[in-house]
N, C-alpha and C positions, 0 to 999 in steps of 0.2 A: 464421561471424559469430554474435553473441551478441545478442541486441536482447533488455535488460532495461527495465519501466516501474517506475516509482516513484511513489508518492504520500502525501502525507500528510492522515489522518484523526482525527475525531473525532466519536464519538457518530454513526454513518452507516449502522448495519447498518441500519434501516428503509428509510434513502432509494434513494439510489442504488447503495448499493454493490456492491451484489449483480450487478444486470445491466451493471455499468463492469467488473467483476472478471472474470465471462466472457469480455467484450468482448475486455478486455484478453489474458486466457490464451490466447483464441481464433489469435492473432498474436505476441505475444511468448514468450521461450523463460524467461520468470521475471519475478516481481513482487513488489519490495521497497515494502512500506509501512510509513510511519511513524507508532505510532497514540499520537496528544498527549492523552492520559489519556480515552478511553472509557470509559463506565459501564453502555452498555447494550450488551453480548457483541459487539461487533463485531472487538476482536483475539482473542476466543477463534472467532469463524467463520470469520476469515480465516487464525489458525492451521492449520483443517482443510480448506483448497482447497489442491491439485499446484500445485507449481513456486512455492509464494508465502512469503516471511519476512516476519515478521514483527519491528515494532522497539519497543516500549511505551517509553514516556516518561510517568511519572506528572507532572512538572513543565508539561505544558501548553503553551502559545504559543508549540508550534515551536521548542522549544528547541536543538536538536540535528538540525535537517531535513540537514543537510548528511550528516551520517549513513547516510540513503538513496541517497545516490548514490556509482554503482559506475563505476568504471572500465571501460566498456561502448565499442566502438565507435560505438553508435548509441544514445539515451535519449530517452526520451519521460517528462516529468514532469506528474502531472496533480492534479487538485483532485480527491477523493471526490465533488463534484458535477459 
């Protein structure tokens, strides 16, 4: 069994991102996010955590969130906060 999470972000590396992303690794076997045009490093940090893809979107409001999800047996989708 494969349990991937997903989520989509923006502008998040200060807030929470950081202790959701362990959270998350802690339990799942992979973590796709989809990051709706950041400006402060947060797809380049999330680039550098195991097991996690990333998906940049310069265009914003979610344009493309269906993108993140994977044909997973089990998914958990979450909000950056």
């Amino acid at each position: 069994m494969n349990l991937v999470a997903s989520m989509v972000v923006r502008d998040e590396r200060s807030r929470y991102l950081e202790p959701c992303v362990q959270a998350l690794l802690a339990f799942c076997d992979a973590l796709v996010v989809l990051d709706d045009g950041s400006t402060d490093g947060t797809p380049e940090w999330l680039g550098e955590q195991e097991r996690t893809k990333v998906i940049r979107e310069a265009s914003g409001f979610f344009a493309n969130e269906g993108r993140t999800r994977q044909r997973q047996q089990f998914r958990r989708n979450l909000d950056g906060e």
